[in-house]
C-alpha positions as CSV (number, residue, x, y, z in Angstrom):
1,X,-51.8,32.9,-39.8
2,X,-52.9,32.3,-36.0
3,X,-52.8,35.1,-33.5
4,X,-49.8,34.7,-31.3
5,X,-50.0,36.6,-27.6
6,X,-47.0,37.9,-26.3
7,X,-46.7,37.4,-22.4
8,X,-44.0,38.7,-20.4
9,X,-43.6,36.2,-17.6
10,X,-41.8,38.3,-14.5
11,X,-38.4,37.3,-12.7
12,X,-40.6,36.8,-9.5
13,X,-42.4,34.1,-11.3
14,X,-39.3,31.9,-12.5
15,X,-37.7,32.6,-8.9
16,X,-40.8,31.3,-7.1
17,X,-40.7,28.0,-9.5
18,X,-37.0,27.8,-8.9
19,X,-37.6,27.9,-5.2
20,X,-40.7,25.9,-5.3
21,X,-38.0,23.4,-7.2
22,X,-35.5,23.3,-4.8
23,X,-37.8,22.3,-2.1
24,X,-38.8,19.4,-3.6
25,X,-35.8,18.2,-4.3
26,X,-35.3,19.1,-0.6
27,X,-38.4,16.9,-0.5
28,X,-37.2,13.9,-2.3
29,X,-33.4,14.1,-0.6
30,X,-35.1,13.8,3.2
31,X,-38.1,11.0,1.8
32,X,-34.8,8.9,0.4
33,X,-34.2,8.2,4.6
34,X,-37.8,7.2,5.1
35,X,-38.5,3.9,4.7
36,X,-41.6,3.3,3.2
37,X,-41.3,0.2,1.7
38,X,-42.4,0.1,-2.0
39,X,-44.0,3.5,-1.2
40,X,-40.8,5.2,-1.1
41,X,-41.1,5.1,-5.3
42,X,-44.0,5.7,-5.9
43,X,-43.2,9.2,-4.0
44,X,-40.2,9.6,-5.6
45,X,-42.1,9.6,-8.8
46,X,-44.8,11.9,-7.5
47,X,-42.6,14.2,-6.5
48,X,-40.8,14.2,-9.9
49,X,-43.5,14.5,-12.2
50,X,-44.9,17.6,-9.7
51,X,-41.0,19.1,-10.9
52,X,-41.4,18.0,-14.1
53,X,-45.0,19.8,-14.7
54,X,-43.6,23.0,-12.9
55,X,-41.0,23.1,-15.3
56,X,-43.3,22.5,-18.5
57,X,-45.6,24.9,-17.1
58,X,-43.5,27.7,-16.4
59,X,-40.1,27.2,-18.2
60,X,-41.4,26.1,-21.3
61,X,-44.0,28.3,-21.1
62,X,-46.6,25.7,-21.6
63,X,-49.6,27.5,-19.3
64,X,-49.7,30.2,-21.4
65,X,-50.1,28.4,-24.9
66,X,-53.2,26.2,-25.7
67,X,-55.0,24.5,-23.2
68,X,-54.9,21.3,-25.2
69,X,-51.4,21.5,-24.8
70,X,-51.0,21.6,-20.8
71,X,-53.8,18.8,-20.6
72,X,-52.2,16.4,-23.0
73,X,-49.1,16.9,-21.6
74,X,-50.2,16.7,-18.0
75,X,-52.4,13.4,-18.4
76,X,-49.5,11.8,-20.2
77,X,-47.1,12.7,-17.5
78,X,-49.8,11.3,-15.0
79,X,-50.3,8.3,-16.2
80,X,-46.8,7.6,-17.1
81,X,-46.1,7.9,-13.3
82,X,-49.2,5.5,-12.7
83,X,-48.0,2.6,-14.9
84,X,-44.2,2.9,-13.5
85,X,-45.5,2.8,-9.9
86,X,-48.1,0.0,-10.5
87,X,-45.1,-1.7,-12.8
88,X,-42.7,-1.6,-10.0
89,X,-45.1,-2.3,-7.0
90,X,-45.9,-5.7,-9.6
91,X,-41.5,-6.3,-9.2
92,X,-41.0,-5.9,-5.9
93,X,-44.0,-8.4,-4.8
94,X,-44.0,-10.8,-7.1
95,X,-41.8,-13.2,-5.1
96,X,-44.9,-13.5,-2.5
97,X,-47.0,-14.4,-5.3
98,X,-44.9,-17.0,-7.2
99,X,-42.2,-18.8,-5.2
100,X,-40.3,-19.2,-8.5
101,X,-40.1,-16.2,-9.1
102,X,-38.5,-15.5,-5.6
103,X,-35.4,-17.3,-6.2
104,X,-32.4,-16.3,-8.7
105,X,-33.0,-17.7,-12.3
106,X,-29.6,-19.5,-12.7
107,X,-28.3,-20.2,-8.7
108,X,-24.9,-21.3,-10.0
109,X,-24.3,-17.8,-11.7
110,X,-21.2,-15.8,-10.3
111,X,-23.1,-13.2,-8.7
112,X,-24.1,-15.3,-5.9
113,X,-21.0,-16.9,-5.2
114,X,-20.0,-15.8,-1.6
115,X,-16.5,-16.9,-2.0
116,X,-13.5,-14.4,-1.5
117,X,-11.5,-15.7,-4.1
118,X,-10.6,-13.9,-7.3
């Protein structure tokens, strides 16, 4: 059987994360009325995965088990935020790389059609 350490995490700590939580959501809320362009997601996501470690850090108590643990999970969640940015930065310039891919597959389809009547 493995050795298993009992930590008592105090209230200070979980209302410092908490706070610390709030704020960047603060964060993302006031960045959503900046325009940055394309950078506006990949800040989104920075700022999530930033809330998203916190919370596996702390919450689910994941800095005080193995190591292995906290670096897996934290390399996973970094470059899972790297290949959505670089995937969406790739979607919203394509259409400066390949004119056909500018315009709308079918033209015709019902989504474009300007018309006001129903």
């Amino acid at each position: 059987m493995s050795e298993h350490k009992i930590h008592i995490t105090p209230i200070t700590t979980y209302l410092a994360v908490a706070f610390g939580l709030f704020i960047l959501t603060g964060v993302t809320v006031a960045a959503s009325f900046i325009d940055l362009g394309a950078f506006n997601i990949a800040l989104a996501l920075a700022i999530a995965s930033v809330k998203a470690l916190l919370v596996a850090f702390f919450f689910m108590h994941l800095l005080y088990d193995n190591k292995l643990y906290l670096i897996v999970f934290s390399a996973a969640l970094f470059f899972l935020t790297l290949f959505i940015t670089l995937t969406m930065f790739d979607t919203n310039y394509r259409g400066e790389i390949y004119q056909e891919q500018a315009r709308p597959i079918n033209s015709e389809a019902k989504i474009y059609d300007n018309s006001d009547s129903k």
